[in-house]
KEMI-646808 format. One record per residue (C-alpha): x, y, z; residue in three letters. Coordinates in steps of 0.05 Angstrom, whole numbers, plus 5000, padded with zeros to 4 digits. Layout:
N
+------+------+------+---------+
:    u :    v :    w : residuo :
+------+------+------+---------+
:    X :    Y :    Z :     ALA :
...
+------+------+------+---------+
//
This chain:
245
+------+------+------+---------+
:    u :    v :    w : residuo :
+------+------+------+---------+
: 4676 : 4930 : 5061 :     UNK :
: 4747 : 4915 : 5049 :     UNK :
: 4771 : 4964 : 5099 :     UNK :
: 4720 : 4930 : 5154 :     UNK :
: 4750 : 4862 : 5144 :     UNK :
: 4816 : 4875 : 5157 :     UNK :
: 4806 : 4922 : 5219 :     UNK :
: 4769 : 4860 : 5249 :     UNK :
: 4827 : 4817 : 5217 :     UNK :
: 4878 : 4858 : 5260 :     UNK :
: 4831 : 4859 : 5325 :     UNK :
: 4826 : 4788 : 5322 :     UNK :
: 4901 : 4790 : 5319 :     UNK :
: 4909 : 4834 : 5386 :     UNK :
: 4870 : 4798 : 5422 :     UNK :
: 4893 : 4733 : 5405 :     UNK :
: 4970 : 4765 : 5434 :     UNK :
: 4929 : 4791 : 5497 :     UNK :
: 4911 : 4724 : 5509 :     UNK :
: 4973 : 4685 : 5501 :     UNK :
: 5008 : 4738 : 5534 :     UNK :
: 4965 : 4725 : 5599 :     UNK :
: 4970 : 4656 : 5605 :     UNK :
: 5043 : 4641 : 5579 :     UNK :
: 5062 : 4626 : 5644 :     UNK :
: 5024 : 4560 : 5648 :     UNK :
: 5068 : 4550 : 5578 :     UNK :
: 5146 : 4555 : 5591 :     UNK :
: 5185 : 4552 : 5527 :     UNK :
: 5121 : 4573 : 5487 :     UNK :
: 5080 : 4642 : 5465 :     UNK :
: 5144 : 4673 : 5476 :     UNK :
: 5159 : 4655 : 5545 :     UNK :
: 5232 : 4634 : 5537 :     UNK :
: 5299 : 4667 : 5535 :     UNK :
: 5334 : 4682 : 5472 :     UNK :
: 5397 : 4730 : 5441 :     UNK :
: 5387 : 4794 : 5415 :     UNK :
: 5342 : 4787 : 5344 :     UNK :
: 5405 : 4794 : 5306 :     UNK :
: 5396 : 4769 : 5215 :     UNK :
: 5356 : 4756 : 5166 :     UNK :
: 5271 : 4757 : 5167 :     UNK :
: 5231 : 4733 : 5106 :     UNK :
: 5151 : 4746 : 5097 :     UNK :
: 5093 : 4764 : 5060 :     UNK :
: 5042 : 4822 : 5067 :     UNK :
: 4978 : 4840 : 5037 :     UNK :
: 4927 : 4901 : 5054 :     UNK :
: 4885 : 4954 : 5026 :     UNK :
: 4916 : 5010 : 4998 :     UNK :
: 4884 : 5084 : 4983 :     UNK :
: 4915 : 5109 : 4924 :     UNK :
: 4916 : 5190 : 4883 :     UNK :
: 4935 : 5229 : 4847 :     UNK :
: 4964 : 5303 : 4854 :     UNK :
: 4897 : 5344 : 4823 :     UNK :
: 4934 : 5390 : 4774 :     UNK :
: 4888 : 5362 : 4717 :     UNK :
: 4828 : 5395 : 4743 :     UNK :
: 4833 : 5440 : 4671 :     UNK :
: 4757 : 5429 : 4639 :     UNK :
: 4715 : 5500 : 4660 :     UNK :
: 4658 : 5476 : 4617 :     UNK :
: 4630 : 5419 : 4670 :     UNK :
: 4632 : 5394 : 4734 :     UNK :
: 4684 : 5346 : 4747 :     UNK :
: 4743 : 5319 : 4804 :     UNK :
: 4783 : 5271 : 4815 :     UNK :
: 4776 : 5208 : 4864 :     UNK :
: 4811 : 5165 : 4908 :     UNK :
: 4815 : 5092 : 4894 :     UNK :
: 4825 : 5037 : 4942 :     UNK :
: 4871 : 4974 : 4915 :     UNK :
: 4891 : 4901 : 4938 :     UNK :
: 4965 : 4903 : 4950 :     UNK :
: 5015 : 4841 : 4969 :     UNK :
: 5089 : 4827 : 4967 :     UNK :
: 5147 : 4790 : 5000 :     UNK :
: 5188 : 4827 : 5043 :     UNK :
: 5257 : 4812 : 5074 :     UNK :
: 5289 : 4849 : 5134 :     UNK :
: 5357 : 4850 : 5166 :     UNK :
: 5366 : 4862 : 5239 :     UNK :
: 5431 : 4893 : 5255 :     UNK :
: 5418 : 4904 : 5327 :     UNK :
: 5352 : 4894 : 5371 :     UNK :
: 5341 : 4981 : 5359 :     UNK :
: 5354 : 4978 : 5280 :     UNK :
: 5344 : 4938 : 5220 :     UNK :
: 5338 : 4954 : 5144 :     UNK :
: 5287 : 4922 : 5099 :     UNK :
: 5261 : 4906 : 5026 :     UNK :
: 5218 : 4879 : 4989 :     UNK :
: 5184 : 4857 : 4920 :     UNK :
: 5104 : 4880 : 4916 :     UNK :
: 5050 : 4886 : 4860 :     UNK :
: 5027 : 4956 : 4867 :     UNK :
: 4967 : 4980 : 4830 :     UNK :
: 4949 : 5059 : 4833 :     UNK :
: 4888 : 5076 : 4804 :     UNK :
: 4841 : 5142 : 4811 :     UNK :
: 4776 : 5163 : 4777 :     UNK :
: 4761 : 5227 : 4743 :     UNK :
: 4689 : 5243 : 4742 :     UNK :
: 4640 : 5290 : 4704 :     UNK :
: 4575 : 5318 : 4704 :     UNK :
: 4537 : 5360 : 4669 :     UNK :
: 4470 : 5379 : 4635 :     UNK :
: 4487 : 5333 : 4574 :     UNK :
: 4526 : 5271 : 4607 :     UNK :
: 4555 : 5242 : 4661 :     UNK :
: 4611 : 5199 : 4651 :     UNK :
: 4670 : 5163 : 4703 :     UNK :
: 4732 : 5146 : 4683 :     UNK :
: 4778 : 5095 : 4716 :     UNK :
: 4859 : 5102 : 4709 :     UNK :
: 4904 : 5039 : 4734 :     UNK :
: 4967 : 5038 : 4734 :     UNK :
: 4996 : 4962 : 4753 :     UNK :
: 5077 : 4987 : 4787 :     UNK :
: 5120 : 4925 : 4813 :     UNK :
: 5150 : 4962 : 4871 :     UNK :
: 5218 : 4952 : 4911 :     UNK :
: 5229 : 4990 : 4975 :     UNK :
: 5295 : 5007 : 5018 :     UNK :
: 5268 : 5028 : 5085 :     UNK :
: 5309 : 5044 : 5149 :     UNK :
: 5274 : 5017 : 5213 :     UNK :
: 5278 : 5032 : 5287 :     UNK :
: 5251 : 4989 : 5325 :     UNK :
: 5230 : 4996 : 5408 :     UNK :
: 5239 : 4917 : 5422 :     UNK :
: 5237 : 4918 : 5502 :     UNK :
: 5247 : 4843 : 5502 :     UNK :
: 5259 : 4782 : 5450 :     UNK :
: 5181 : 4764 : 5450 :     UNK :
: 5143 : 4817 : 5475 :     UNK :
: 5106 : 4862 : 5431 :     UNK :
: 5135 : 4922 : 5395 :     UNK :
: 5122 : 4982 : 5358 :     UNK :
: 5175 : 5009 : 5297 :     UNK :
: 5187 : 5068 : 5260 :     UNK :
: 5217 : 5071 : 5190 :     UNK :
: 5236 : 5119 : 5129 :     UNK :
: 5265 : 5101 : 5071 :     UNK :
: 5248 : 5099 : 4992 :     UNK :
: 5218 : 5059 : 4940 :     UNK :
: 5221 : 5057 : 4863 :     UNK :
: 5169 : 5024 : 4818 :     UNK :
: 5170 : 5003 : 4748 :     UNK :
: 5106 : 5010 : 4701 :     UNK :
: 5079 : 4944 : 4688 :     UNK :
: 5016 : 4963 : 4650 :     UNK :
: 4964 : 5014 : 4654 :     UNK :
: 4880 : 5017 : 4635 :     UNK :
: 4826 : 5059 : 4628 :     UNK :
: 4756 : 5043 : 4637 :     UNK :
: 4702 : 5098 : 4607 :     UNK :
: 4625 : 5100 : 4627 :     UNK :
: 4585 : 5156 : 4605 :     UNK :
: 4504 : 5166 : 4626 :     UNK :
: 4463 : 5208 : 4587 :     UNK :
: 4408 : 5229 : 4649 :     UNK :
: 4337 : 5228 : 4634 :     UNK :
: 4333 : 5182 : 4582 :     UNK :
: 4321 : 5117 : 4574 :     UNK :
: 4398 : 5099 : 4541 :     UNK :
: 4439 : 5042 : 4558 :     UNK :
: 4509 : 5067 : 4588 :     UNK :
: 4563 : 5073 : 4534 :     UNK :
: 4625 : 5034 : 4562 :     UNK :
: 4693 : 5021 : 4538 :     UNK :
: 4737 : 4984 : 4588 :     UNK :
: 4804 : 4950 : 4584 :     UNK :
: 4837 : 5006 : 4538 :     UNK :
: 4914 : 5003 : 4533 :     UNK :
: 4953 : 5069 : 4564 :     UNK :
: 5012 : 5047 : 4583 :     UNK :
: 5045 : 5084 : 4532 :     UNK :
: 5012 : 5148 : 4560 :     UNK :
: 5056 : 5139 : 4628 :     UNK :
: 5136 : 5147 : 4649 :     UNK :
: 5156 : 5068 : 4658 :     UNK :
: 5200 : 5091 : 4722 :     UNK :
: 5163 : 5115 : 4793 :     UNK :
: 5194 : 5129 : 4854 :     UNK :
: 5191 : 5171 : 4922 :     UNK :
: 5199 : 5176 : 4996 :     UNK :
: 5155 : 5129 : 5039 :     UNK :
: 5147 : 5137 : 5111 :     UNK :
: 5106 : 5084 : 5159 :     UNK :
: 5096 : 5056 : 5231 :     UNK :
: 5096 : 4984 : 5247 :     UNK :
: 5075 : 4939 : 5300 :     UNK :
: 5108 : 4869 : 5314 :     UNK :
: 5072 : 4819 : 5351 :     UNK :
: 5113 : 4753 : 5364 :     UNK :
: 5075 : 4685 : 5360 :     UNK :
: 5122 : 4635 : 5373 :     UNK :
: 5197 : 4634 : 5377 :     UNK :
: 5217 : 4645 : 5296 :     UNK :
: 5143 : 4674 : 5276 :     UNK :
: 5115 : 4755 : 5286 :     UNK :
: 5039 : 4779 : 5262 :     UNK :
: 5062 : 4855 : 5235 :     UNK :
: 5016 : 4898 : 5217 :     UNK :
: 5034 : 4968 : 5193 :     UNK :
: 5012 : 5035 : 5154 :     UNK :
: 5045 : 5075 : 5117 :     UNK :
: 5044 : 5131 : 5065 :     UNK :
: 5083 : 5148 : 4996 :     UNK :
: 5085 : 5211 : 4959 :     UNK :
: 5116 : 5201 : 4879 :     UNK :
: 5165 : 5252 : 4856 :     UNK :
: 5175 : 5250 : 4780 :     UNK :
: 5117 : 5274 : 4734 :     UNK :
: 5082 : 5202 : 4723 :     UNK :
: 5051 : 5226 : 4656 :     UNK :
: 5091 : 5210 : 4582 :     UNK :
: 5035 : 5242 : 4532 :     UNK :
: 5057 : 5253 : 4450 :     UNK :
: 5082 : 5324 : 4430 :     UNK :
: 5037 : 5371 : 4420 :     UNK :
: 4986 : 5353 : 4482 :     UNK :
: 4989 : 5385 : 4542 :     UNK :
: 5029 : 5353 : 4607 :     UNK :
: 5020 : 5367 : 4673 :     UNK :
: 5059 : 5359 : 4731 :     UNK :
: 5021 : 5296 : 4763 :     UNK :
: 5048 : 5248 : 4813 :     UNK :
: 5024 : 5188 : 4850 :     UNK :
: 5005 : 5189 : 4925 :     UNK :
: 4982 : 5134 : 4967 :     UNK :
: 4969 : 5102 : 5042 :     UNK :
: 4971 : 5030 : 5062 :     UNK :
: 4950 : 4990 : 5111 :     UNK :
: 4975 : 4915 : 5104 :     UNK :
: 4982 : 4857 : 5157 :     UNK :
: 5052 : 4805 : 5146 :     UNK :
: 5067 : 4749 : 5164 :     UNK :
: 5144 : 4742 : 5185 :     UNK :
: 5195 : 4681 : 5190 :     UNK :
: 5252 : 4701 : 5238 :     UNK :
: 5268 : 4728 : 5305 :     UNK :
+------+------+------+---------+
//
């Protein structure tokens, strides 16, 4: 349902640029239809989106049942901040609330149970933009690469467990306290496409998608227990809105 609203959040958004693009002539000066330098300094904004979030599956270990782990999708939003050095490139940055969750599920002839992980990461990315501007308020579609790194905020687990054919109440235990369990430090590569669409002189619509891959081990468990190499994966897709030429 999420997903739904915000692909008819960014139609809404083309269309609305189709339009103003085809009648900015009876507009001089406005939608765009002026004359300005090369989008040279500083942007400001903020973003928010839906975000599909994993885990690498190396803790598929239990032969006795059924089980798997499952992709969650998470709310994401942040600032951001961008620097144009020329109309082609520009670096940018950011601050965003980053939640990573997955759920590992079971089933079997006794029980069925589901199992929630989140993990809440304050994030901070350095990405490396190019950018095909063809003119100061037309439309334009960017590339970037870069990195981010994330630090640990909290994490949870949530437990259900069904017993099947009988006539039980659920056993739940939600809320518990992990964060102990995981490495306070994230980071990894992040690659993405964007798509700038200007709305008046000093104000762009972006919308964008891109994907992350963690590199260290993300798990921290006591001596003794077992500790697989596990790492976080994800793909966003956000919408921002963007102060600055």
């Amino acid at each position: 349902m999420k997903l739904r609203f915000l692909f008819l959040l960014l139609t809404i958004i083309v269309v609305q640029a189709q339009a103003q693009n085809k009648y900015k002539h009876l507009y001089p000066g406005y939608y765009g239809n002026g004359s300005s330098p090369d989008p040279i300094g500083f942007r400001i904004g903020v973003n928010a989106g839906i975000s599909r979030t994993d885990i690498s599956r190396d803790l598929l270990v239990n032969p006795d049942v059924e089980d798997g782990y499952y992709d969650v999708y998470q709310p994401v939003v942040g600032l951001l901040a961008q620097y144009a050095f020329t109309s082609k490139f520009m670096v940018s940055s950011g601050l965003n609330f980053k939640p990573m969750a997955v759920d590992y599920k079971t089933n079997s002839d006794i029980e069925s149970t589901v199992t929630n992980y989140k993990k809440n990461y304050i994030e901070v990315p350095i990405l490396f933009n190019l950018t095909f501007r063809k003119g100061s308020y037309k439309p334009y579609p960017a590339l970037y690469a870069g990195g981010s790194v994330s630090y640990l905020v909290n994490a949870s687990m949530d437990y259900e467990s069904i017993t099947p054919d009988t006539n039980a109440e659920p056993y739940n235990e939600n809320n518990q306290d992990i964060t102990d369990s995981y490495n306070s430090i994230d980071f990894g590569p992040v690659i993405g496409i964007s798509y700038y669409i200007p709305i008046q002189t000093s104000v762009q619509l972006m919308m964008d998608l891109k994907g992350y891959m963690g590199v260290p081990n993300i798990n921290n468990l006591p001596e003794g227990y077992e500790r697989p190499y596990t790492i976080n994966t994800g793909a966003t897709l956000s919408i921002a809105l963007i102060w600055g030429r």
